[in-house]
C-alpha positions in Angstrom: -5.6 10.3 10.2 -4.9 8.2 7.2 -6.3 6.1 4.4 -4.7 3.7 2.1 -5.4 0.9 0.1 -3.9 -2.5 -0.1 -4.0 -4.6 -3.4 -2.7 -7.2 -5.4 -2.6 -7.7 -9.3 -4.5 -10.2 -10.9 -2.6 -10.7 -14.2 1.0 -10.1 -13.0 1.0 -11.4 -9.3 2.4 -7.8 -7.9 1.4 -6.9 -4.8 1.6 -3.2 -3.4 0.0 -0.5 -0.8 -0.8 3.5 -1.0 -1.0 5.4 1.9 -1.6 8.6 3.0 -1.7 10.6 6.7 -1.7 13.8 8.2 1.8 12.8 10.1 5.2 12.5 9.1 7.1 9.8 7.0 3.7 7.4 6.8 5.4 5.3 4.2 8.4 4.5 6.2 6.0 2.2 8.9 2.6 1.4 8.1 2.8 0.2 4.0 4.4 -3.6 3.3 5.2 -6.0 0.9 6.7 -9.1 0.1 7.3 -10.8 -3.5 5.0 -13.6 -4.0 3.3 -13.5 -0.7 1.1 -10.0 -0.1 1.2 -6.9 1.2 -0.3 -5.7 4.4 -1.3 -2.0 5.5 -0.8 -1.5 9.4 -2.2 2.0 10.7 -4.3 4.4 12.5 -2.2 4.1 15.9 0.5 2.6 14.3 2.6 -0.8 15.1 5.3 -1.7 11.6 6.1 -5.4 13.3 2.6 -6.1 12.1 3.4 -5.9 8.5 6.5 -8.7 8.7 4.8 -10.8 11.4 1.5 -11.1 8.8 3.8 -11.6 5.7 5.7 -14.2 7.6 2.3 -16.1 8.4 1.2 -16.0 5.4 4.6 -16.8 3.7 4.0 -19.9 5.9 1.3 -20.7 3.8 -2.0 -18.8 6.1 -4.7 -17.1 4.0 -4.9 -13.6 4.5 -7.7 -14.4 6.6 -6.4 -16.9 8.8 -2.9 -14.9 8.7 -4.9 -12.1 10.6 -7.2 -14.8 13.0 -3.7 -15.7 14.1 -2.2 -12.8 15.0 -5.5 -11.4 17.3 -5.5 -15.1 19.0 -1.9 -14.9 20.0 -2.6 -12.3 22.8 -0.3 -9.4 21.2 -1.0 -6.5 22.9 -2.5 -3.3 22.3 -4.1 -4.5 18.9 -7.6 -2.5 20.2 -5.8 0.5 18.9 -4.3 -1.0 15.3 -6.4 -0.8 12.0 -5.3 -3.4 9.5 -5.5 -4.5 5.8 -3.9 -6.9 3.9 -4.5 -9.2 0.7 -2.7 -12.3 -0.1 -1.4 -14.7 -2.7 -5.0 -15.6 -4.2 -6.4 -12.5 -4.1 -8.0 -13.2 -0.4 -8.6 -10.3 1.8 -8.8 -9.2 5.8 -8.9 -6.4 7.8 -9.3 -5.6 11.6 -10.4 -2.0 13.2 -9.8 -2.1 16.6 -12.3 -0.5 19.3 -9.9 2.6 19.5 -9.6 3.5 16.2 -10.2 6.9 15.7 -12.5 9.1 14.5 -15.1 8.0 11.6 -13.2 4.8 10.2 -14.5 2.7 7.5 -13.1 -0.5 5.7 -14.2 -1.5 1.8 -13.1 -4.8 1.2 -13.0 -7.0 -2.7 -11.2 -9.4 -4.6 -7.8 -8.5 -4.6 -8.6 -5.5 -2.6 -9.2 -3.8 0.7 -9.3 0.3 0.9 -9.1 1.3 4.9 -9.0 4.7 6.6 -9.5 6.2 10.2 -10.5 10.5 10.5 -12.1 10.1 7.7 -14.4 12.6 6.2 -16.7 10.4 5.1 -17.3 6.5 5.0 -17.4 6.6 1.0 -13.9 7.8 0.7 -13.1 4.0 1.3 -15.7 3.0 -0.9 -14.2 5.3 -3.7 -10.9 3.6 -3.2 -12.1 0.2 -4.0 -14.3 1.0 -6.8 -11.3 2.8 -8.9 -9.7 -0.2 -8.0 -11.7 -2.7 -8.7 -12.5 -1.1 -11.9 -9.4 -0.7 -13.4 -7.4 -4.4 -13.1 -5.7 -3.1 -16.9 -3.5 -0.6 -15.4 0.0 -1.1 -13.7 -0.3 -1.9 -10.5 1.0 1.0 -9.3 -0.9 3.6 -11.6 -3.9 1.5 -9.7 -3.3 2.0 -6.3 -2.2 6.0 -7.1 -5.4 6.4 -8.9 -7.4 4.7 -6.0 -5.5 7.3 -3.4 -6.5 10.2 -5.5 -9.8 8.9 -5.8 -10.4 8.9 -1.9 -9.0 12.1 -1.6 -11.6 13.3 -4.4 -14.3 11.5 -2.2 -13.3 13.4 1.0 -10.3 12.3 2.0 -9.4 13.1 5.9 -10.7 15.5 8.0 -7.9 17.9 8.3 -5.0 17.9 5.2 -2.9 15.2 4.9 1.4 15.6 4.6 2.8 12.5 3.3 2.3 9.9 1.2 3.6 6.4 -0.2 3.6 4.4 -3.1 4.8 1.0 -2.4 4.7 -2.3 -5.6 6.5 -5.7 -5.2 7.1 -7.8 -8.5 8.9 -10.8 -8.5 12.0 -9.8 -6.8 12.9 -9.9 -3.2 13.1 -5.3 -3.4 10.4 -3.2 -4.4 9.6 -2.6 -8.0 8.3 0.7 -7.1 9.0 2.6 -4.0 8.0 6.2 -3.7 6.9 8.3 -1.1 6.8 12.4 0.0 7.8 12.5 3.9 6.6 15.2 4.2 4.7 18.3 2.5 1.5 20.7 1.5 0.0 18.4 -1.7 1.8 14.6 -0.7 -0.4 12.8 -3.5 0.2 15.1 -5.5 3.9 15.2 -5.3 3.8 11.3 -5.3 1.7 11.3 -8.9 4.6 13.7 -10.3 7.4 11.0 -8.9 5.7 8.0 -10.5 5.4 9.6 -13.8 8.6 10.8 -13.9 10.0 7.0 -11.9 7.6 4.7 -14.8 9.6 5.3 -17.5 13.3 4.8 -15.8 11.1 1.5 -13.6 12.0 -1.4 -15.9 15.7 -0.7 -16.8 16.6 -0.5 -12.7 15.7 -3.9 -12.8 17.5 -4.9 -16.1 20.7 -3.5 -14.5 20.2 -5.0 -11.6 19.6 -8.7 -13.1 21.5 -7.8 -16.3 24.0 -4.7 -15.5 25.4 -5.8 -19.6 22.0 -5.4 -21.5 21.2 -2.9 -19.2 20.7 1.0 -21.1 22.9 3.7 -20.5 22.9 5.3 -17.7 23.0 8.9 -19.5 25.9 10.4 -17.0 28.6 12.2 -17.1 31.3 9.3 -18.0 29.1 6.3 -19.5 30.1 5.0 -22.5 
């Protein structure tokens, strides 16, 4: 019931997740991120401490890899039902489908990348996530990821439709540089590609007036001078 893909940026250092399902609010527990660390995807039968107990291993200084070794050795429970993605600081990447995931599942794993997804349609629709990835390292990171969501969905996408959707980049900063999502609704990646294009051009001067409110723009509001 839900694909994403999970990927980091080789010329900036971002990090970021896009995710879509055919339940509620997916992008409030199964995409995250963490500045200068990685970003992990936790789904199909969903657990979120999984995404802060991998970043916190490999903030520690684990690979990806060895991040995700650790957590299956440590005798967490119920992990048989958890699919999992995640890239880290060099680019590395892991990912573990446990024997209840559901339906036809498929993981395509690269450099920098790792496209995952459960009720699938069809295997490829992984593999069409990675490619557009993998194939486009000159665009934002976000743009990236969104493009590699709608190219899934052009491969096949889920079984049934999906209803929401997230869109979620780190930078440099301890908050997201980009952090977008439709809860809930008929088209979610649609309605996410029509907030990042109307988000990308407002993206750069929320973080000017965060770090520098007095070279920040104007706001363009009732009242700013």
């Amino acid at each position: 019931m839900t694909f994403s893909v999970t990927g980091r940026c080789e010329r900036t250092g971002m990090f970021g997740v896009a995710i879509t399902t055919s339940s509620i609010c997916v992008a409030s527990r199964c995409p995250w991120t963490r500045a200068g660390v990685g970003a992990v995807a936790t789904q199909n039968i969903t657990d979120p401490s999984i995404g802060n107990n991998l970043l916190d291993r490999m903030a520690a200084g684990n690979s990806a890899q060895s991040a995700l070794s650790g957590l299956l050795s440590s005798g967490a429970d119920n992990l048989e039902y958890r699919q999992i993605a995640l890239v880290d600081k060099e680019g590395g990447v892991a990912h573990h489908c446990g024997t209840k995931t559901l339906g036809t599942f498929n993981v395509s794993p690269a450099a920098n990348c790792v496209a995952a997804g459960n009720i699938l349609s069809t295997p490829q629709v992984t593999v069409a996530m990675q490619t557009y990835f993998s194939a486009n390292a000159e665009l934002h990171l976000a743009e990236r990821l969104l493009g590699a969501l709608e190219a899934g969905l052009g491969a096949g996408g889920e079984k049934g439709p999906v209803k929401s959707s997230g869109l979620l980049v780190v930078d440099e900063n301890p908050w997201p540089l980009v952090d977008l999502r439709c809860d809930w609704g008929d088209k979610p990646i649609t309605q996410l590609r029509t907030l990042w294009e109307a988000y990308q051009p407002e993206m750069d001067a929320y973080v000017t007036r965060a770090l520098h409110p007095s070279r920040a723009p104007a706001y363009g509001v009732p009242g700013d001078l």
